[in-house]
Phi, psi and omega in degrees: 000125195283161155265178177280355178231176205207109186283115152303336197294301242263329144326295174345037213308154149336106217204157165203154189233127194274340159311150157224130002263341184125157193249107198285330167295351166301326177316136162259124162133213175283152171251172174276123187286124182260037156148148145230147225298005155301340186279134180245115171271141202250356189114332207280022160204066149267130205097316199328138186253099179224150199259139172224131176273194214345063174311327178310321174210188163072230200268317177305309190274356161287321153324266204302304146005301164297279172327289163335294197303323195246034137117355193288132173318290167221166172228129187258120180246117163250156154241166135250162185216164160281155207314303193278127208264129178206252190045254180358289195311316173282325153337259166002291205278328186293343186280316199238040146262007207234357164282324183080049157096342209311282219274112191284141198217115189262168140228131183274099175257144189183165186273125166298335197311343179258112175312291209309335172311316208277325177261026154247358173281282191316276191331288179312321194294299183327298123027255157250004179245008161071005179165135198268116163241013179207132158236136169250091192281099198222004161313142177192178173214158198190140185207112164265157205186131205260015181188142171280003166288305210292353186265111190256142159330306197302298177303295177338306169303291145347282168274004163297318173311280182296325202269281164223021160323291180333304203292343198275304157013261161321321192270303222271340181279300188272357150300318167333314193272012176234123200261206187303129165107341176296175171204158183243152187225102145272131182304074226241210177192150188302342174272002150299344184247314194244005157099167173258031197323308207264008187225055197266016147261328131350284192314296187325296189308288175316316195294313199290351171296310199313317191278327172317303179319301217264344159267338169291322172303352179271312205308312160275045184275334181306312193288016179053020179259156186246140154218160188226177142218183155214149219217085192273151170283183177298141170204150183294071195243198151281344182313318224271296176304338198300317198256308167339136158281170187279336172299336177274349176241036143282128174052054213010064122029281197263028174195310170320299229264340198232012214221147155259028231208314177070063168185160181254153149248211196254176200260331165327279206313324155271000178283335152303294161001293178283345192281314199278310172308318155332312215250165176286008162322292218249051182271000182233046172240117161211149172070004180282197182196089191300143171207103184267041223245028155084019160122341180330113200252113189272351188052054192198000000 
């Protein structure tokens, strides 16, 4: 019985992208796979109304996909992009083949880094689908650099901006609108457990999701909303060529080398992950921490 993903790493050429966060049409090579058509949807986020931030490609576009694909009313994708936008688009369109139209699919683009953005993603959503039952924080950013002299205020602030500021942004704008059963799912990382030299205001950025998780899930458990994470391994997205010198993404590289599995994975592969949080599969999870990352074992 074949499987459902396709290991990439050996596939992989040298590759690097002058984009943040990155262009997935841009990949040379294998693309990162967001779904298959072998996954059998069982339903299990049907009516949902759910918002993911970086939707456009990578993991975020395994989300939305996913969502759709298991019954949700709708999926609201933000983003951010480079002028020329094809991601989005392919979002979009992947939303309503794998729904057959059922599932409606907006995409927003805008900087989360900005509250005012961040409350004007939630007003238009509100707006026109009247109510939040998923929210997904899964935007990001990653710039590498091999001594902590090479981090000018300017990135720091950046990516502090993107990684989570955005999240703080967002959830405090769209929790008004979410009432009992809903969740929030953030996106933290294995380099939060297990640190980062070369991406280390990143890294900084996942420990402060990871403790956000775990304290916003005490602050709302009363009011019956979940929050959750995941907490993905090397996985094949554009964030990689983007942030990577081109030499660590030949033969995945920057990723193959640190996993015991000796393979990168797929976007798939963490996009159930969000689905099981979502869905009422996972009603007795809060304050938790998904970790799909090829065997790594983190104690957390």
């Amino acid at each position: 019985m074949s499987t459902m993903v396709e290991d990439p790493s050996s596939k992989l050429p040298a590759q690097t992208q002058m984009h943040h966060p990155g262009v997935e049409a841009e990949i040379e090579g294998p693309k990162p796979q967001y779904y298959s058509d072998k996954y059998v949807p069982a339903g299990k986020l049907e009516g949902k109304v759910a918002i993911v931030t970086g939707g456009d490609s990578g993991i975020g576009r395994s989300v939305c996909v996913l969502f759709a694909a298991e019954g949700a009313e709708a999926v609201i994708l933000v983003y951010k992009a480079a002028e020329e936008d094809v991601d989005g688009d392919l979002t979009v369109k992947e939303i309503e083949r794998v729904s057959k139209g059922k599932c409606k699919a907006k995409a927003i683009r805008t900087d989360l880094g900005s509250d005012d953005n961040c409350k004007n993603v939630v007003d238009t959503v509100i707006k026109e689908f009247g109510r939040i039952d998923v929210l997904v924080n899964n935007a990001s950013e990653q710039f590498y650099k091999e001594n902590i002299e090479e981090i000018e205020p300017e990135q720091l602030e950046r990516t502090f901006r993107s990684n989570i500021f955005s999240m703080f942004f967002l959830t405090r704008h769209a929790v008004k609108h979410m009432k009992e059963g809903s969740c929030i799912i953030n996106t933290t990382s294995v380099t939060a457990f297990q640190g980062a030299p070369m991406l280390l205001d990143y890294s900084s950025t996942k420990g402060a999701i990871l403790a956000f998780t775990r304290g916003l899930a005490l602050q709302l458990v009363k009011r019956g909303i979940r929050v959750n994470g995941v907490a993905p391994g090397p996985i094949w997205t554009p964030f990689i060529p983007a942030s990577f010198p081109a030499e660590q993404t030949e033969g995945g590289k920057w990723g193959t080398e640190m996993v015991p599995m000796g393979r990168v994975g797929q976007p798939f592969e963490c996009g159930t992950a969000y689905v099981f949080l979502a869905s009422q599969d996972s009603s007795y999870f809060t304050g938790q921490v998904l970790h799909p990352n090829g065997g790594s074992v983190v104690n957390a």
